[in-house]
N, C-alpha and C positions, 0 to 999 in steps of 0.2 A: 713499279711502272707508273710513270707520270698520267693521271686522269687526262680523257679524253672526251672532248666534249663536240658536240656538229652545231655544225653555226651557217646561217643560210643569210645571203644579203645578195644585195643587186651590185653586181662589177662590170661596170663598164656597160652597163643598161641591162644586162643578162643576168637572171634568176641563177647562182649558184650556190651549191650546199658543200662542204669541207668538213672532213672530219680531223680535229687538232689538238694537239696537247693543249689542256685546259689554259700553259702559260706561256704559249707561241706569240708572239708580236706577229702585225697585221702585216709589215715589211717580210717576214719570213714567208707568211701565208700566199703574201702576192709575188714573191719572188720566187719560192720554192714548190709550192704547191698549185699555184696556179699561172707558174710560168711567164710571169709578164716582169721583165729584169730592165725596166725602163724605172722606174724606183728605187734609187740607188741608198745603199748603205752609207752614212760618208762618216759620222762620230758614233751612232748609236746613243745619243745623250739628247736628243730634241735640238740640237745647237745648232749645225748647219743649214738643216731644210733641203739636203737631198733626194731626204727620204718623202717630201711633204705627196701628199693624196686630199683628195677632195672627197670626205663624209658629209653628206647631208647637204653637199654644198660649199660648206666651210673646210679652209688648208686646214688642215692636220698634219705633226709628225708622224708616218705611220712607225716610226720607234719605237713611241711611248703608248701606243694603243694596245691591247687585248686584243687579238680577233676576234676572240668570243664575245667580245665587248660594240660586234659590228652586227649582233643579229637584228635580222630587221629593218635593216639601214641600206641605204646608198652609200658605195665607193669606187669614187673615178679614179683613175692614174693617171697617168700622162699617157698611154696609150690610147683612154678612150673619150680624151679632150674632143678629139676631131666629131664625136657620135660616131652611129653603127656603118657609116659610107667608111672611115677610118680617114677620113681625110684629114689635113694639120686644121687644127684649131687655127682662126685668125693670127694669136700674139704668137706661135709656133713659127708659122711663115713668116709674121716680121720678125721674130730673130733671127732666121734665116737672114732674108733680105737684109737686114739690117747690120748682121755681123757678132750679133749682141753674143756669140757664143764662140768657144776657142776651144780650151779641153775638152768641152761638154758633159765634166760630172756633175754639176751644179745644175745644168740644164733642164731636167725632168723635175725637179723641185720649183726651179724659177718659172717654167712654161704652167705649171699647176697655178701656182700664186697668181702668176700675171691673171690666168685664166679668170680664177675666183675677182680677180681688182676689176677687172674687162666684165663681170656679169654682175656685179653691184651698180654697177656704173660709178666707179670713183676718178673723180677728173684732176683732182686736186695734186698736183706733181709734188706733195712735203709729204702731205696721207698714205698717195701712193707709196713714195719712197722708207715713209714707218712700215706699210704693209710686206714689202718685200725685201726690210732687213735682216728679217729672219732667214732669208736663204743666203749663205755665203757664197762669195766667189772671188777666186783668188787670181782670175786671168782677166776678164775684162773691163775693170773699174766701174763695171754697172752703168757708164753714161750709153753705152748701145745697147744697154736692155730696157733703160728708161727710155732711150728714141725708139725701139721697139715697139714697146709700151704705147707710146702715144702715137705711132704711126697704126698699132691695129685698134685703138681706141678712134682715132681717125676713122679709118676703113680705108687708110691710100697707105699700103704698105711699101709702092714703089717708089 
């Protein structure tokens, strides 16, 4: 039987504790264990950025992380972009508004990123667009996720 190890971090602003096999990926954790399926699988390989969560602040794949590798730490999702009212993050609503999404598997990867571009304050539209190459997307050519982008770095999403 695979060791098992308990790992405590803050999700989504909330103090919680897991108990999980020593070699669970942090996408398993939040998907299966703590129910939040807004974190999508897409390669398993760190490649797409479906999977991407914000630790500490900074995107991460949660594919390639350890959960047990999160004790201690902060980990946002796409669910708790909005803070504890749940409401959309700003660059959420402009994709909305803006169109920037179609399938929507890509989605919860690309609204994380944007999130983390939008709280550095990066304004530089090349920068930006190195930051969110890492999320793949195969339906909307990414120019209505970049006018997303700049419409909630704006703060006029309409």
């Amino acid at each position: 039987m695979a060791e098992r190890v308990s790992v405590t971090f803050t999700l989504n602003g909330e103090r919680r504790t897991f108990t999980v096999a020593a070699g669970r990926r942090l996408l398993d954790l939040l998907r299966d264990d703590a129910g939040l399926s807004g974190t999508k699988e897409g390669c398993g390989a760190g490649e797409c950025g479906a999977c991407t969560v914000l630790l500490d602040g900074r995107p991460v794949t949660s594919c390639l992380v350890l959960a047990a590798s999160v004790e201690g730490r902060s980990v946002v999702t796409v669910e708790g972009l909005g803070g504890a009212s749940g409401a959309l993050h700003p660059f959420q609503r402009a994709l909305v508004e803006k169109g920037g999404v179609q399938c929507g598997f890509c989605t919860p990867g690309v609204a994380v990123t944007g999130a983390a571009i939008l709280a550095q304050g990066i304004s530089e539209p090349g920068e930006r667009a190195r930051l969110l190459s890492g999320n793949l997307c195969r339906c909307t050519g990414y120019s209505k996720i970049f006018e997303a982008l700049e419409a909630a770095r704006e703060g006029s999403n309409g």
